[in-house]
Each structure stands twice: as structure tokens, then as C-alpha cells.
TIKE-989733 format. One record per residue (C-alpha): residue number from 1; x, y, z. Coordinates in steps of 0.5 Angstrom, whole numbers, plus 500, padded with zeros to 3 digits. Example, Ala and Ser with C-alpha at 12.3 -4.5 7.8 and 13.67 -1.06 7.14 Angstrom:
R   num    px    py    pz
R     1   525   491   516
R     2   527   498   514
***
This chain:
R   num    px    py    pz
R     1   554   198   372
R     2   553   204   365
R     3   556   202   359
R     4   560   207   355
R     5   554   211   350
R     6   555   207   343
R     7   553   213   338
R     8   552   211   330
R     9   549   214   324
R    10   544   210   321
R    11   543   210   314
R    12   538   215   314
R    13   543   221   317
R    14   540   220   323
R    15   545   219   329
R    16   542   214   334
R    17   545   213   341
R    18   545   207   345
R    19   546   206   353
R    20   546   199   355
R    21   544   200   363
R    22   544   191   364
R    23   540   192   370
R    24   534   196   369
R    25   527   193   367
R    26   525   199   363
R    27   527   202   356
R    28   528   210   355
R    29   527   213   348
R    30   528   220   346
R    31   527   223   340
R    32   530   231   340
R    33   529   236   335
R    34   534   241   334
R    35   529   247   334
R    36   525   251   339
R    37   523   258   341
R    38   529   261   338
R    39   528   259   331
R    40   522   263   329
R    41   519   269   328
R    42   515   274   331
R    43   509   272   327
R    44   510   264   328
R    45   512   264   335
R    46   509   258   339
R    47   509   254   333
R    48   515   249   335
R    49   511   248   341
R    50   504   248   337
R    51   508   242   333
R    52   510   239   339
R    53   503   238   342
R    54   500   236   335
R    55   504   230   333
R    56   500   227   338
R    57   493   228   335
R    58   494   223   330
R    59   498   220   324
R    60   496   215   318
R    61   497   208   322
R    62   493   211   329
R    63   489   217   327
R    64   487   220   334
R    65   490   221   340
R    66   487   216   344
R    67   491   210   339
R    68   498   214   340
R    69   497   214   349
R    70   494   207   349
R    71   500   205   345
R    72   505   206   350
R    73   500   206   356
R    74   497   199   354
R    75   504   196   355
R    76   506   198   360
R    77   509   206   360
R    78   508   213   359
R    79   510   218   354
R    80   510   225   354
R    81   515   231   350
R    82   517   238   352
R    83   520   244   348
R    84   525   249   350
R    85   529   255   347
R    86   533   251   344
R    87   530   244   342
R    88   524   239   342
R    89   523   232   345
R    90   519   226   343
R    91   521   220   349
R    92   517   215   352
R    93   518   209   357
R    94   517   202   357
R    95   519   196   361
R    96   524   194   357
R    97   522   188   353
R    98   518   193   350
R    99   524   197   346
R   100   520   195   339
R   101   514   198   341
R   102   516   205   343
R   103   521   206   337
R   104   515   204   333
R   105   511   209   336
R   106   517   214   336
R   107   517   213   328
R   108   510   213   327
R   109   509   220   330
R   110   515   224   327
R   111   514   221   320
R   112   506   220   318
R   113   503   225   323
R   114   497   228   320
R   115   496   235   322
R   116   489   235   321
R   117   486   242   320
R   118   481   240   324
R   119   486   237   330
R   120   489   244   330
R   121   483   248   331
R   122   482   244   337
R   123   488   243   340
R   124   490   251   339
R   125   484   252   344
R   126   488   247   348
R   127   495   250   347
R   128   492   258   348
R   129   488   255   355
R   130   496   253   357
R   131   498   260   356
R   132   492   263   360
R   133   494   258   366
R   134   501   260   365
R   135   499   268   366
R   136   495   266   372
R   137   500   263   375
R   138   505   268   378
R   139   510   264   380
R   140   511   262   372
R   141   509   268   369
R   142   514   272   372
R   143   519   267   368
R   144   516   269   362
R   145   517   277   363
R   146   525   276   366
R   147   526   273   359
R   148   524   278   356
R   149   527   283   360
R   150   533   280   360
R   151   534   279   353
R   152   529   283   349
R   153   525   283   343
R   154   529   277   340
R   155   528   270   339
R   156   531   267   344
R   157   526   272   350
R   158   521   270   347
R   159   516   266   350
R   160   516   258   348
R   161   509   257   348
R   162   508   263   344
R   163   502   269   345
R   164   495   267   344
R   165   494   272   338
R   166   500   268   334
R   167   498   262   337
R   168   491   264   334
R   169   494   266   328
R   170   498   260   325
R   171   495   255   319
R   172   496   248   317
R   173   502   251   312
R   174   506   254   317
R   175   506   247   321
R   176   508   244   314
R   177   514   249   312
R   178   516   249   319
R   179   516   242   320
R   180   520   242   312
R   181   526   245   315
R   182   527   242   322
R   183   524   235   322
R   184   530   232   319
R   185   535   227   320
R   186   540   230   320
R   187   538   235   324
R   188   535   230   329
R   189   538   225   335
R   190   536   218   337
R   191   538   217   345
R   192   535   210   347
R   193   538   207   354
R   194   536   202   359
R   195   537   194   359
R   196   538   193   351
R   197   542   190   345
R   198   545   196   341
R   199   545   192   335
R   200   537   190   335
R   201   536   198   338
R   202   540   200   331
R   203   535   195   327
R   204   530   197   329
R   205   530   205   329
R   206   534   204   321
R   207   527   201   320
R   208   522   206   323
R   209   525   213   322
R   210   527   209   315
R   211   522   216   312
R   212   525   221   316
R   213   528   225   311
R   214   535   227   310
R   215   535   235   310
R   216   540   239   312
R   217   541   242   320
R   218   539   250   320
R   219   543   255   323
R   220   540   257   329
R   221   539   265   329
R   222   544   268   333
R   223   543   271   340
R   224   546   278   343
R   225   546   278   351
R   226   547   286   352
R   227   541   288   357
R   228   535   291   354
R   229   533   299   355
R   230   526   296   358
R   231   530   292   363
R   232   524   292   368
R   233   518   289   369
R   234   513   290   373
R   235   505   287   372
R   236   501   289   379
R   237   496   284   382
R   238   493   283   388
R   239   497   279   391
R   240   499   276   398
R   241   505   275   395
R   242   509   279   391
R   243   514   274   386
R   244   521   277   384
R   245   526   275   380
R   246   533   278   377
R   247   538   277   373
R   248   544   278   369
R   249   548   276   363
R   250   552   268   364
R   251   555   264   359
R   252   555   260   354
R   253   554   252   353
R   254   561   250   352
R   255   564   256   355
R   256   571   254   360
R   257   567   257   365
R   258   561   253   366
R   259   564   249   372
R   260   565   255   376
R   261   559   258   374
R   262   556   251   376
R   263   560   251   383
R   264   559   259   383
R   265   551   257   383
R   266   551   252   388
R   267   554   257   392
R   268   548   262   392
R   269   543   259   391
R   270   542   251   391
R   271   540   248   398
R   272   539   249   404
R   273   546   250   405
R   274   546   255   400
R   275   548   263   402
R   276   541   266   399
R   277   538   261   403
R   278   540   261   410
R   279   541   269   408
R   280   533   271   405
R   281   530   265   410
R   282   534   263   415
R   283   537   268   419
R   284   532   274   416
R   285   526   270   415
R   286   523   275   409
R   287   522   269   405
R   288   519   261   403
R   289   522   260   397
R   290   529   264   395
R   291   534   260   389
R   292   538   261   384
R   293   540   258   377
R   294   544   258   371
R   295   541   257   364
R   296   547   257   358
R   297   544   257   351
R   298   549   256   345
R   299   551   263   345
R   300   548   266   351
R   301   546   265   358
R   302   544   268   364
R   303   544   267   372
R   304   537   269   375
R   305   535   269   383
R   306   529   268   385
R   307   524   269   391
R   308   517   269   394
R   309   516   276   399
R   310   510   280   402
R   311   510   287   399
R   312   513   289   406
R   313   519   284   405
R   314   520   286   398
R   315   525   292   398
R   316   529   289   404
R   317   530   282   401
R   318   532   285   394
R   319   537   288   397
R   320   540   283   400
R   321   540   278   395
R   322   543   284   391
R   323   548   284   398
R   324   550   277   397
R   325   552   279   389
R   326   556   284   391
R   327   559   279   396
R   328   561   273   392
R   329   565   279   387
R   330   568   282   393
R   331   570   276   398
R   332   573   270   396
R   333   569   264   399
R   334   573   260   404
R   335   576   253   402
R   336   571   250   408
R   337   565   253   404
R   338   568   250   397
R   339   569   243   399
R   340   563   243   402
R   341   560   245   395
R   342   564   241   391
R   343   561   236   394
R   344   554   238   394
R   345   555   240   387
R   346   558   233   384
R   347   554   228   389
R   348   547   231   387
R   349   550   231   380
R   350   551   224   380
R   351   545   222   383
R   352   540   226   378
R   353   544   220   373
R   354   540   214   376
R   355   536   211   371
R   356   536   210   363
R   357   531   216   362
R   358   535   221   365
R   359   541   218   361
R   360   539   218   355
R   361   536   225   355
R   362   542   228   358
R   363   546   224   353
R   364   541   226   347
R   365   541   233   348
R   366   548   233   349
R   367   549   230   342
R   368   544   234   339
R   369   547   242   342
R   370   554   240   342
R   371   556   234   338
R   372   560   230   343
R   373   558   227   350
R   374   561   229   356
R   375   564   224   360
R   376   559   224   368
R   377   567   222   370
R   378   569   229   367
R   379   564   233   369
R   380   567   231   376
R   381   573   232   374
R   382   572   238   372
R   383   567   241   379
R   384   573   239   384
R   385   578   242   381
R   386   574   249   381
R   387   579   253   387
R   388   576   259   390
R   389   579   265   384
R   390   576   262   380
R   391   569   262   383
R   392   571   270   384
R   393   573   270   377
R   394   567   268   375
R   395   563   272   380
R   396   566   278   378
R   397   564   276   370
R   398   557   275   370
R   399   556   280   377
R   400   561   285   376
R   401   558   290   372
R   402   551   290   376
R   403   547   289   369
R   404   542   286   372
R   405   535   286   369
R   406   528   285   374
R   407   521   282   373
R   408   516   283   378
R   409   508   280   379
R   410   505   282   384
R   411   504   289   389
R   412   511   292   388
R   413   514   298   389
R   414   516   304   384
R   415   521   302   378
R   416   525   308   380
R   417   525   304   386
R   418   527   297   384
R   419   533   301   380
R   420   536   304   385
R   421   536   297   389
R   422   539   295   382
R   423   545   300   383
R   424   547   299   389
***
């Protein structure tokens, strides 16, 4: 059984979230900070993730990186951190006998880091080779050129880890002023989950993060979401395969459509069972992998399909995946293929709920973006009564207008070519 999440505000300003999981053996903390990639400019992008991989490097209390990790590691768990758009994460994972210690190392990090100008010249190199790796790559690399071909040159296109010329760039007072502004009480969260007392839980971070400084939450620029002119990107390698993506302008966070679009989604392209699956792979055999997927900003979002394909597969797979767009906003789905739907949309987001760190870290980030925790139990609620109009409806939202946007690695055909494909 998982209790209600207990949320309260230490005296700090830091709002602190607790889980109890009575039958876990383990202790999930998070700590998230509400920046990211949208909240920087063209000359500090990368930086919120540049942060994130320096407060690992050292604090006052354990001056280098093997401290940190053997900290955690030494009883028992793991620790890790992750930066998006939108946020970044500092969490770590402990038998839960070992709560203390995590918080500890949590608060240490966040409070007494020590952001070396030498730390930071090593680990720019560090940061710059994970940017290469991710350009070598063509299954990732495409994801960073669909982001920028769909929302253009503004924050929330650019990629997270930044470029190695701004990486390059930065210094220890760009690391200190950005931290300033965002690394604040009140602009953080503190999600801890697992088989735990709530009140030791709220002792102990009251005790850690007690020098976190109180500040004021930033409003995180604003987002636009109409199409680029540039809204094709090809980057020609010799490849085997060629590796696609497109998309097109979804929806918000909060907006009332999420549960169709989550429904709409699974309908496309989540599964086996999913239409560009059984379309793309089964019956045509053009490609291994095929999918879909919604990502939905504060203000913005998109819906994006991706594939794998040779060259010779790559503008008859287009279209068809462009045909099954084009059939989710002309034809209305079928009460069998809805319910069938439903229940793989519901039960795997159950399923995705089973330990305290999936918990705490949807809770958290829920607190953080949205100020509130949806319910799992409304969630459901809310997937089941999504009927068939309400699928095509939101279909013919985000599909309607075919403003959809490319990006390609790999041997390609002509932009021209792709357009066209695009248009229908």
C-alpha cells in the first residue's frame, strides 16, 4: 500500500514532499530545480547542465568526486542527476535505513559545492566529449535537429547540454550567477519516497538544506510554438540506415486535452499494437523501430514519430506515417481499438508507479511545474472517460493544419522532396 504524499514547506521555504511506501527496503530522495535549457541564453546555453555535472565535483565537506559517490555508494545505493528543458534533478537511492545519509549528501551538494576553476576545466572537456558522443550518434542526434526545426531559435529548441563553442566558453562567474538565481528554496522541491517516518524525513531535510537560500522563483521565459521557416533538417551521412523524425505542434501541460492526446498517442504509436507499428513494420516490413510520443512543456508541446529506414524505404515510410496522421483526423477510431487502448494506456501507467523512486520523482516534478499532485486514481479517472470525438478532436488539433516539421541523419532524399511528402 502507498500512502497519500504529505507535502509541507520547511522553514527555509523549501517544500518538501514525503511518500511513505511501508513495504519497500529502499529510500528514494530527489531534489529538482525549476531551470533548464529554457532558461538561458545564447551564450549560457548548456549551462544548467554544465552545473548539474559540477556538483558532483566536490563541496567543502568531500572535496572531490570519489567522496561524493562513495558516500552513497559505500552504503548501499546509487545516485545520479538529469537536466531537461525545464528542470534539473539531483536524487540518490539508499536501503532505507540510509534516509540520513542521502539527505546529507543531497544538502551538501546543493549548498557547499565548490565549483573549482579547475573542476571546471576538466569536466568542460568531459561535458564537450558527451556532446560529441551524442552527434556521433544518429539516433539521438536527430532529436536535437527535430527540436530545433520545430521550435526555432528560441530557448526552448535549443539543445540542453548546449554546443561545445558555449560550453567552451563559460566561466566560474556564469556558474555563480546562475546558480544565484535559480538554486533557491523556493524555487526548489524535495520529493523523498520509500518506507520512511515523515516527520524524521522533515528533521532531517529542515537540518540539511537549512542554508539553501530563500530567493524568489524566476519566471521561466515564454515559449511560442508556430513552425520555423527552416523547418527541415537534413544532416547527410554515410549511413546503413537513415534515421527520421517529425512532428508538430501538441499541447501544454495542464491543458484539458492531455488525457486524449495521451490516448491519441497510444493509439499511434506506443507498442506493438499501436497503428504505426503494425503499419510501418508488420504489414509493410520498411522499418525496426517505428514510435511516437507527446512531450508537453508548460506552455508548449509537440508530437513527434520517429523511425529507422534504409534510403530506399525512407519516402514510402514517410508517407505512410504521414497517411496514419491523416487517418487519425479523418476517421474516428473504433470503440474496440479505444477500449483496448485505454487499457494499455492505464495499465502501463500503473505499472511505471511500482517503486518509491518512480513515486517520488513523479511526484516531485509535479510539485515543482504544477504546484499540485495528480492523483494516479484521477489520472485513470481521467484516460477511461476519453470517448472516440474526443481522440479525432485532438487529432485534428495537433494534425489538422499538417504544420509539421522534419529532421533527418543519415542519406536522404531532397528537401523539396520531403515537403512535399509533408503536404500530402
Amino acid at each position: 500500500m502507498v500512502n497519500d504524499p504529505d507535502i509541507v514547506t520547511l522553514p527555509g521555504g523549501l517544500r518538501l514532499i514525503t511518500t511513505v511506501v511501508p513495504t519497500a527496503q529502499s529510500v528514494a530522495s530527489a531534489l529538482y530545480v525549476r531551470v533548464g535549457s529554457r532558461d538561458e541564453t545564447h551564450v549560457t546555453n548548456g549551462l544548467s547542465h554544465f552545473i548539474e555535472h559540477m556538483l558532483f565535483k566536490g563541496t567543502t565537506k568531500r572535496l572531490t568526486a570519489p567522496e561524493i559517490s562513495e558516500a552513497i555508494e559505500g552504503a548501499g545505493g546509487g545516485l545520479n542527476a538529469f537536466t531537461t528543458k525545464e528542470m534539473t534533478c539531483y536524487w540518490n537511492n539508499l536501503p532505507f535505513e540510509r534516509v540520513e545519509r542521502g539527505l546529507e549528501v543531497l544538502g551538501d551538494m546543493l549548498q557547499h559545492s565548490v565549483l573549482s576553476a579547475e573542476e571546471i576545466e576538466r569536466e568542460r572537456t568531459v561535458v564537450q566529449q558527451e556532446i560529441r558522443r551524442s552527434h556521433d550518434q544518429p539516433g539521438s542526434y536527430v532529436g536535437d535537429l527535430l527540436s530545433n526545426v520545430t521550435w526555432g531559435d528560441q530557448p526552448i529548441g535549443w539543445p540542453i547540454a548546449g554546443t561545445i563553442e558555449t560550453v567552451g566558453a563559460m566561466q566560474r562567474n556564469d556558474f555563480l550567477a546562475h546558480m544565484g538565481a535559480f538554486y533557491t528554496a523556493s524555487n526548489c522541491v524535495l520529493s523523498v519516497a520509500g518506507n520512511i517516518d515523515p516527520a524524521q524525513v522533515r528533521e532531517i531535510a529542515a537540518r540539511e538544506f537549512g542554508e539553501l537560500p530563500a530567493g524568489n522563483a524566476p519566471r521561466q521565459s515564454d515559449a511560442h510554438g508556430d513552425r520555423p521557416e527552416d523547418y527541415i533538417a537534413i544532416e547527410p551521412r554515410e549511413l546503413e540506415q537513415t534515421n527520421v523524425a517529425l512532428s508538430a505542434p501538441g499541447i501544454a501541460r495542464r491543458d484539458p486535452d492531455r488525457f486524449a492526446l495521451d490516448i491519441m498517442n497510444t493509439v499511434l504509436g506506443r507498442g506493438m499494437s499501436s497503428r504505426l507499428f503494425k503499419e510501418v513494420r508488420e504489414r509493410r516490413g520498411l522499418a525496426y523501430s517505428v514510435s511516437s510520443g507527446a512531450s508537453r512543456h508548460r506552455d508548449v508541446g509537440s508530437v513527434s514519430v520517429s523511425a529507422g529506414v534504409t534510403r530506399a524505404h525512407q519516402e514510402e515510410a514517410l508517407q505512410v506515417i504521414v497517411a496514419e496522421l491523416a487517418r487519425m483526423v479523418d476517421e474516428p477510431i473504433s470503440d474496440e481499438e479505444l477500449d483496448r487502448t485505454k487499457e494499455f494506456a492505464t495499465g502501463s501507467f500503473r505499472l511505471s508507479l511500482e517503486t518509491p523512486m518512480a513515486l517520488g520523482q513523479r511526484r516531485g516534478s509535479q510539485l515543482l511545474m504544477d504546484g499540485e499532485i495528480e492523483p494516479p486514481d484521477e489520472v485513470v479517472a481521467g484516460l477511461r472517460a476519453v470517448t472516440t470525438a474526443d481522440v479525432q478532436r485532438v487529432a485534428k488539433r495537433v494534425f489538422g493544419e499538417r504544420r509539421y516539421s522534419i529532421a533527418v541523419v543519415g542519406p536522404s532524399a531532397s528537401a523539396d522532396r520531403l515537403d512535399a511528402i509533408l503536404r500530402g
